[in-house]
C-alpha positions as CSV (number, residue, x, y, z in Angstrom):
1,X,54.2,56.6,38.2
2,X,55.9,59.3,40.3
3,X,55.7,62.9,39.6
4,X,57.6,65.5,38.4
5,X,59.3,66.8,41.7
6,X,60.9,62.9,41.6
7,X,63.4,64.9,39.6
8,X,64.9,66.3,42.8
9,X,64.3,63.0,44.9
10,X,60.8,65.0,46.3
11,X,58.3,62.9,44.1
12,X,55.2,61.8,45.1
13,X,54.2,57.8,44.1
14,X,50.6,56.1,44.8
15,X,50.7,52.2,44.6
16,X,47.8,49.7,44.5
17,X,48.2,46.0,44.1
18,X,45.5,43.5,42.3
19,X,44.3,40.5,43.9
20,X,47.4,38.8,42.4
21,X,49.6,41.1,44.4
22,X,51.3,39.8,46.9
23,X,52.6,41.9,50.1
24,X,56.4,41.5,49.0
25,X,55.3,43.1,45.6
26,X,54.0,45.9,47.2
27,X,57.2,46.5,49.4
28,X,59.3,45.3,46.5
29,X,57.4,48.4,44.4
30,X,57.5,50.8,47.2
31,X,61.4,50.2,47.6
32,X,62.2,51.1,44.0
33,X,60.2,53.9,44.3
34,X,60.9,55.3,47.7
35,X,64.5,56.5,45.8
36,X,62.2,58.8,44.2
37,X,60.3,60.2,47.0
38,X,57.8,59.2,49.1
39,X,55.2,55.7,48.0
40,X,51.5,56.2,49.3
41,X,49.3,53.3,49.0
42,X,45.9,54.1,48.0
43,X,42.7,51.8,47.1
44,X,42.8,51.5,43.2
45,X,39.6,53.3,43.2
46,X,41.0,56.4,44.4
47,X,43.7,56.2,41.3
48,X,41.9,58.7,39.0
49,X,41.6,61.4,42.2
50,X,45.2,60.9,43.0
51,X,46.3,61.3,39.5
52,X,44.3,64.4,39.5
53,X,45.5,65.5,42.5
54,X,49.4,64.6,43.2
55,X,50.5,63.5,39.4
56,X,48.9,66.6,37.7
57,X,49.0,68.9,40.8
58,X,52.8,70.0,39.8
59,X,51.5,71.9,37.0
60,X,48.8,73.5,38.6
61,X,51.4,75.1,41.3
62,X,53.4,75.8,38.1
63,X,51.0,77.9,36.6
64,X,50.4,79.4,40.2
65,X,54.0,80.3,40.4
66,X,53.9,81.7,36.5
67,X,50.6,83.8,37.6
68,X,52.3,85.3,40.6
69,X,55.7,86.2,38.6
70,X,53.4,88.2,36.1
71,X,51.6,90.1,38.5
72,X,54.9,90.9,40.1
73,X,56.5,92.1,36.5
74,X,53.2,93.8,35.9
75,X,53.3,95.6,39.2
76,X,56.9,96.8,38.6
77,X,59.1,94.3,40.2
78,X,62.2,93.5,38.0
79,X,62.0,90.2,36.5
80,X,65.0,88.7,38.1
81,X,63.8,89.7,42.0
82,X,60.6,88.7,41.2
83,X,61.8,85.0,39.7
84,X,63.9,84.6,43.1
85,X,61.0,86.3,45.3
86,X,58.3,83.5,44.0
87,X,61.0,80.2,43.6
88,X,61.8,80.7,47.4
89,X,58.1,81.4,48.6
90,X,57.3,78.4,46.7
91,X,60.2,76.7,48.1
92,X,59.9,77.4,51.7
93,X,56.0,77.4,52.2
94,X,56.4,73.8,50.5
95,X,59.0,73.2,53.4
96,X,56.9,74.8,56.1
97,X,53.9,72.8,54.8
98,X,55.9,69.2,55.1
99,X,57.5,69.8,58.2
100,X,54.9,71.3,60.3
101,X,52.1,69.2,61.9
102,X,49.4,72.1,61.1
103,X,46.6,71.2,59.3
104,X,46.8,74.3,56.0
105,X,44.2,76.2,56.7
106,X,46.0,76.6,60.3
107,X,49.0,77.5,58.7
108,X,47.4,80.0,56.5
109,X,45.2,81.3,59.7
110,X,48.7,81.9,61.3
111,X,50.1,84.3,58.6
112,X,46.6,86.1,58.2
113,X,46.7,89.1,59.8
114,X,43.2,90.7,60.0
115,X,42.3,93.6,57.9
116,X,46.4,93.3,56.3
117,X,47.9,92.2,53.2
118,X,47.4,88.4,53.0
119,X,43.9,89.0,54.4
120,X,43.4,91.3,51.4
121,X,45.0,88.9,48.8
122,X,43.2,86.1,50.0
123,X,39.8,87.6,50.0
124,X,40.2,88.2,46.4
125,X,41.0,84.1,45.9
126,X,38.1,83.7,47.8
127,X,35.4,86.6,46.2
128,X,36.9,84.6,42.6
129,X,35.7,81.1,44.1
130,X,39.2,79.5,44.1
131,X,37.7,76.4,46.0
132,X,35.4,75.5,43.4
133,X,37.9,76.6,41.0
134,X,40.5,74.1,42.7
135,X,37.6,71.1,42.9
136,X,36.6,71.8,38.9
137,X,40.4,71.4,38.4
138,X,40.5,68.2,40.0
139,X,37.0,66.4,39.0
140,X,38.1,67.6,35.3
141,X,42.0,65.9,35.8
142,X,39.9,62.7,37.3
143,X,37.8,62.5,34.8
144,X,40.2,62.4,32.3
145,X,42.2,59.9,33.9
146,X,39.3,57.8,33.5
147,X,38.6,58.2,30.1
148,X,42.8,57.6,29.4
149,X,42.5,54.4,31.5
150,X,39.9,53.2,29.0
């Protein structure tokens, strides 16, 4: 099933075929959804993670976006410059992400000045353990893919 952003033709789809699967039902599955976005194949054992992961992952950059626009009200930004402000950093980092051959943590190396802002935002996601925030998120999504696919 793609996700969300198939919406605006940018979806994300992850395909696996049985032993009954032939290789013209795979292409004939990723042509249907290829209108959509892009079609990944995975191994079906890897279905729960990339549920977790790509199907689920909308919301969790939803909730990211929501978090930032309320710090930004909170902080005294109007509500209207901080809605545009976080839609286009969301919209252009995305961009800069899927064009660019950098690996992320390159990316995020590059607009890292020492000792300046982003380093001072970022140490605070760091000092609050978002990586093993961000791996509970997606063992809990897994996990509950499994216990659905039951």
């Amino acid at each position: 099933m793609p996700n969300t952003p198939a919406l605006v033709g940018e979806g994300v789809s992850a395909i696996c075929g049985s032993a009954q699967c032939t290789e013209a039902d795979l292409a004939w599955a990723e042509s249907l959804l290829n209108a959509v976005g892009i079609v990944v194949r995975v191994d079906e054992a890897h279905m729960d993670v990339v549920t977790a992961v790509a199907g689920s992952g909308p919301g969790y950059l939803f909730l990211i976006a929501e978090s930032l626009l309320d710090a930004a009200c909170a902080e005294g930004l109007p509500d209207g410059i901080a809605d545009v402000l976080v839609r286009q950093l969301f919209k252009g980092a995305g961009i800069l992400l899927a064009e660019s051959t950098e690996s992320p943590a390159t990316l995020r190396e590059r607009v890292t000045s020492p000792n300046g802002t982003t380093a001072a935002g970022l140490g605070v996601l760091e000092t609050s353990g978002i990586r093993e925030t961000m791996h509970n998120v997606v063992k809990a999504a897994a996990a509950r893919s499994v216990e659905m696919g039951k």
